[in-house]
N, C-alpha and C positions, 0 to 999 in steps of 0.2 A: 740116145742119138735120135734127133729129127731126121723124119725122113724127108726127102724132096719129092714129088710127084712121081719121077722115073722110079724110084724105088717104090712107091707104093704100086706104082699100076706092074711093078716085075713079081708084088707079094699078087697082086690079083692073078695074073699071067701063071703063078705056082699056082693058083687051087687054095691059098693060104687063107685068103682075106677074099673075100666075096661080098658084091655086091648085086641084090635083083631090086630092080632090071637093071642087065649091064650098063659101067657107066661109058658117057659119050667122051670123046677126044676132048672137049672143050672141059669138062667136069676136071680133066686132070691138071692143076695147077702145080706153077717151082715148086711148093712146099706144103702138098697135100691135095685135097678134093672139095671140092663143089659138090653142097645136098642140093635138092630140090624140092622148094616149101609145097605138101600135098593137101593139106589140110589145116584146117581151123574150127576149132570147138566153137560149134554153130557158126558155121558155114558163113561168117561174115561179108559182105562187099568189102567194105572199108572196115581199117584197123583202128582203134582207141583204145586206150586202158590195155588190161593184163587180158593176154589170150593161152590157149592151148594151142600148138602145134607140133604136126608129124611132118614128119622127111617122106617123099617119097620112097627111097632108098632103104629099104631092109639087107642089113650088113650082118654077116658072121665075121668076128672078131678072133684071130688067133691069140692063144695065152701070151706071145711073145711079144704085143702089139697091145697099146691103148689110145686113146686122142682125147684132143682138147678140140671142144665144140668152139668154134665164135663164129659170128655175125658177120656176113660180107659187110666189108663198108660201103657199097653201096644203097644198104639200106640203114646202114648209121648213117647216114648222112640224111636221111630221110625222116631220121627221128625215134629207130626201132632200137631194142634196145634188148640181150639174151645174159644171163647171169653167168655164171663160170658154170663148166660145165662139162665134164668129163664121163667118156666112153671107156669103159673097165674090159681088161683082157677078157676073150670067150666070150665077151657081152654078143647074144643074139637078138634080133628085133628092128623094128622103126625107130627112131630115134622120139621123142616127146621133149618140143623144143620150149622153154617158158618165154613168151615172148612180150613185151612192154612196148606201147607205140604212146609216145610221147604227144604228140598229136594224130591230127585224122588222117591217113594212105589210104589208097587203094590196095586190098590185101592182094599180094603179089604171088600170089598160085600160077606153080609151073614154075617158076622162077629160079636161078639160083639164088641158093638165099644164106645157107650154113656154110661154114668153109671147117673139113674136117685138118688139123694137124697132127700123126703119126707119129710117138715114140717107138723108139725099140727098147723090151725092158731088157737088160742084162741078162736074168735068167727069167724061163719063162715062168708061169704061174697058175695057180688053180684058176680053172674058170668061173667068171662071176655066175653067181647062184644068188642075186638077189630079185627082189618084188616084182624088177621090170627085166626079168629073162623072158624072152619070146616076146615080148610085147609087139601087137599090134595096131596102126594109128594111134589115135590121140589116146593115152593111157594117164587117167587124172591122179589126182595125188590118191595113195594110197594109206589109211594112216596105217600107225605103229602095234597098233592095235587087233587086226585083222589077220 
């Protein structure tokens, strides 16, 4: 089941699903939440090519809970561009967004920028234990190897 925004901000309201720094009235959208873009691997003005970015927004994930990361369209429309991209139950951390700008923007820090979308998993689940538990800002790829 999707959630709509009311349900997510009633999971925040339980102590379930956590966001720091709490999120603002506007962040809660019909059918999930608004990140807010914090950062960019080397600190760019303007976006071109393939960048690194973090969410301001450091989330604790209940096992019963995951989301599908996308792109406001607001900044599709501008030419940016994020792969599919899912947040795994228990997932803790920044999020590390892979972002593609099509042409040249001005990088949009502060911004809204991510739109998260909310399942409920049926039953809940172990919590994710992979690479980027706890991660903080921009966390670059990590190989398989390490």
């Amino acid at each position: 089941m999707i959630l709509s925004g009311y349900d997510v901000e009633r999971y925040v309201q339980s102590g379930k699903l956590i966001f720091e720094p709490a999120l603002t009235e506007i962040q809660y959208q019909q059918n999930g939440v608004d990140l807010v873009l914090d950062d960019v691997e080397g600190h760019p003005a303007r976006l071109h090519g393939f960048h690194l970015a973090s969410t301001r927004e450091r989330i604790i994930v209940p096992n019963d809970l995951m989301a599908f990361v996308e792109l406001r369209s607001t900044w599709a429309r501008q030419g940016l561009l994020i792969p599919p991209t899912v947040v795994d139950a228990g997932f803790i951390g920044q999020l590390t967004l892979e972002v593609v700008a099509m042409r040249d923007i001005p990088t949009p820090y502060g911004q809204r920028f991510a739109h998260l979308i909310f399942a409920q998993l049926l039953r809940p689940t172990s919590p994710y234990c992979g690479k980027y538990q706890g991660q903080s800002g921009i966390t670059p790829a990590i190989s398989d190897q390490e």
